[in-house]
N, C-alpha and C positions, 0 to 999 in steps of 0.2 A: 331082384337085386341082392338078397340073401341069400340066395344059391350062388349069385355070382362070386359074394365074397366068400362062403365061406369054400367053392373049388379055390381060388385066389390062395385064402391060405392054407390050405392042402396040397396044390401047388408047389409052393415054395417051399414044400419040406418044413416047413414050422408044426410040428405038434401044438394041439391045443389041448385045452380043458373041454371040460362038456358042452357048458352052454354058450350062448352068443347075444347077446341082447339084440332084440328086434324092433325098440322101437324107432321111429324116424331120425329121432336127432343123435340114437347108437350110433356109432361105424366103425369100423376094426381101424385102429392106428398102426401106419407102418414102424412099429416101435416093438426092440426086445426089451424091455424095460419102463417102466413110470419115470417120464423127468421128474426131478426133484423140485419143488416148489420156489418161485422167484427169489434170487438172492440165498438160495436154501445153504446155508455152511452149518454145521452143527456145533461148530467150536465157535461162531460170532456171540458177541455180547451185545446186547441191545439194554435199553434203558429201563431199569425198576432193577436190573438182572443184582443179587447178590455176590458178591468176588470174596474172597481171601487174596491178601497180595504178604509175602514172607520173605523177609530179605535175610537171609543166612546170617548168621553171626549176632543180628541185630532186634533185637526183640522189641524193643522201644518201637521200630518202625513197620513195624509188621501189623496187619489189623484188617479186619471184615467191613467191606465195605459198599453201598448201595450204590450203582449207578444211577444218573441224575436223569430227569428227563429233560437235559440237555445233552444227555450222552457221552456225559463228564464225571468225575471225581475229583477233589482235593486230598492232595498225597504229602505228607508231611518235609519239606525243604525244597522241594521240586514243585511244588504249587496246583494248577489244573493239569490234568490227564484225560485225553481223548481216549473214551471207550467203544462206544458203538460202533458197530461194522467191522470192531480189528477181533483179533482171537487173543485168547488169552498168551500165547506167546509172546504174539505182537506188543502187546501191553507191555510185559514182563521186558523185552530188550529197549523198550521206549524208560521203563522206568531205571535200566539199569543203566543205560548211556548217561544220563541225565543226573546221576547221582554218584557216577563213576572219577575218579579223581579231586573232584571238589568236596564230597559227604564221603565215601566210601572208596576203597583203593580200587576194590574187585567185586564187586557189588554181585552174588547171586539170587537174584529174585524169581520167584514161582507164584505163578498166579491161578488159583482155581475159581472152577466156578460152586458155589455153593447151591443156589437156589434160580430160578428161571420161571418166575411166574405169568401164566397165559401160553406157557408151554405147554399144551396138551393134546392129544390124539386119545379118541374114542375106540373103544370095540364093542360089540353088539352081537347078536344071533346068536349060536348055537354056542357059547362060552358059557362058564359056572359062576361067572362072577362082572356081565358088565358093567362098562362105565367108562369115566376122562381119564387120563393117566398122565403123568407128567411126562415130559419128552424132553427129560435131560440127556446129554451125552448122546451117544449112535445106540440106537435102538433097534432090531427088527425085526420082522413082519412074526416071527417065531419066539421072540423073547415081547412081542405085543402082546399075543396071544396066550402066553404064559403071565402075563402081569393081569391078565381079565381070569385067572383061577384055570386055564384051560379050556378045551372042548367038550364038550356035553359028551355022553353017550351016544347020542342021534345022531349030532356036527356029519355034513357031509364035506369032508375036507379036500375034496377034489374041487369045492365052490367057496374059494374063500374071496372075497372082494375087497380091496383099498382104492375110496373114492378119494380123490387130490385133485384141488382148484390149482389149475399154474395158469395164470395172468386170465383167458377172457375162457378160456378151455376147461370143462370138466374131463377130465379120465379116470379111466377104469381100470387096475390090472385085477384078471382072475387068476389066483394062484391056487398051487395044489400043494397041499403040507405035505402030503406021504411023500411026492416029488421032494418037496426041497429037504427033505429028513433023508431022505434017500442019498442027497448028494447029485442029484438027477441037474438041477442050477441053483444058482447063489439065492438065498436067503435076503431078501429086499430091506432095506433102509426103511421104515415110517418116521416120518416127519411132522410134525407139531400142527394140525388143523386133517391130520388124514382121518378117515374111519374105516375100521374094518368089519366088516358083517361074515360071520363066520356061518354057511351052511344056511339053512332055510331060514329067511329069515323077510321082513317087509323089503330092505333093500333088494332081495334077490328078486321078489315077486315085482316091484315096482318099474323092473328095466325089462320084462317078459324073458327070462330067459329060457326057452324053449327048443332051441336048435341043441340037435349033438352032432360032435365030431371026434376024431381021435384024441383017447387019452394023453394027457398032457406028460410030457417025458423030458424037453429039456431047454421050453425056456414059456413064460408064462406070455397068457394071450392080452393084451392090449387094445383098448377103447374110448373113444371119446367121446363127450357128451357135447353136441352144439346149441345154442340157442336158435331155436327156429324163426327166420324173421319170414 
C-alpha cells in the first residue's frame, strides 16, 4: 500500500520531502497545503482577547480594553459592543457608525489588538531554544522557527513537521526550510495549537518515517492522521 502511494505521488509530478510516515492511520492527503484550523482567521477577537480602541481627535474616548466572556465590551456613549468572531475592523466601523453624528461628526476609530492569551503554538526538535509562543498576528512556519532561537547545527531541515487538529482530523505537513528560503513555495501560516518539530526529534520517530522519495522542490507533502476504529 506504501509503494502504492508513494508511485501515486510521483506520479502526479508533486515533489516530496524524504520521508513518508508508515504507520496505519498515516495517508498522504490529496492537499497542497495544511487547511487552516476551524473558523481559523487570525484577525478574530475572541473573549479574554486585550483591544485598544482610539478614536482620533478624542482622547477622553479612547481606552484598552478586555473582552468579556460574553464576548462583549462597554464602550463609553454607545453602551455594549459585540466582539467575538468580528475582526478588529469590523469592531472599529461598528463603533464608528454608532457614534457618528450623534457623539462625533466623523468619528475615526482604530482598533488593535494588544494581548491574545491561549494563543499559542509550540516548537520542539532540532531548535536552540524550544517552547509555546504566542500566536499573535500572522505568523510563519520561518518566522516559528526563528521565535524558538533557530535551528540547531544538527536540524535536518528537509524534515521539518507542523502537526494541526482541524475538526475530527489530525494533519501533517512536512516541509523543507532550504525550500522555502529558496523561494522554491510559500512559507506556511502556523496557527495557535500547531506544533512544529524541527529535524530528529520524538515527533519524527513516533510516525516511522522511513520511506524516501524525491527531494522536495515546490510544494510541501501532506498527511493525515485517522483515528483507527
Amino acid at each position: 500500500q506504501l509503494a502504492a502511494l508513494l508511485a501515486c505521488v510521483m506520479m502526479t509530478g508533486c515533489s516530496t520531502p524524504g520521508p513518508i510516515g508508515t504507520e496505519p492511520s498515516i495517508q498522504v492527503a490529496n492537499l497542497s497545503e495544511l487547511p487552516p484550523p476551524d473558523g481559523a482567521t487570525l484577525s478574530q477577537i475572541r473573549t479574554l482577547d486585550k483591544i485598544t480602541v482610539t478614536v482620533l481627535g478624542f482622547p477622553d474616548l479612547s481606552r484598552e480594553l478586555v473582552v468579556g466572556q460574553s464576548g462583549q465590551f462597554q464602550f463609553p456613549l454607545i453602551g455594549t459592543v459585540d466582539a467575538a468572531g468580528r475582526s478588529p475592523n469590523e469592531i472599529s466601523n461598528d463603533i464608528s457608525d454608532r457614534l457618528r453624528g450623534r457623539y462625533v461628526v466623523d468619528p475615526q476609530v482604530i482598533v488593535d489588538v494588544v494581548e491574545q492569551p491561549g494563543r499559542l503554538f509550540t516548537v520542539g526538535g532540532e531548535v536552540n531554544s524550544p517552547g509555546r509562543f504566542d500566536a499573535v498576528g500572522p505568523t510563519t512556519l520561518l518566522e516559528a522557527v526563528a521565535s524558538a532561537g533557530g535551528t540547531s547545527e544538527t536540524a535536518e531541515l528537509t524534515e521539518v513537521l507542523v502537526f494541526r487538529a482541524v475538526a475530527d482530523e489530525k494533519y501533517i505537513g512536512v516541509y523543507d526550510l532550504k525550500a522555502i528560503q529558496r523561494g522554491n513555495y510559500s512559507d506556511p501560516l502556523i496557527y495557535a495549537g500547531d506544533i512544529v518539530q524541527v529535524g530528529d526529534s520524538p515527533a519524527l520517530r513516533r510516525i516511522q518515517l522511513i520511506a524516501s522519495v524525491a527531494p522536495l522542490v515546490t510544494t510541501p507533502l501532506i498527511l493525515f492522521e485517522r483515528a483507527l476504529r
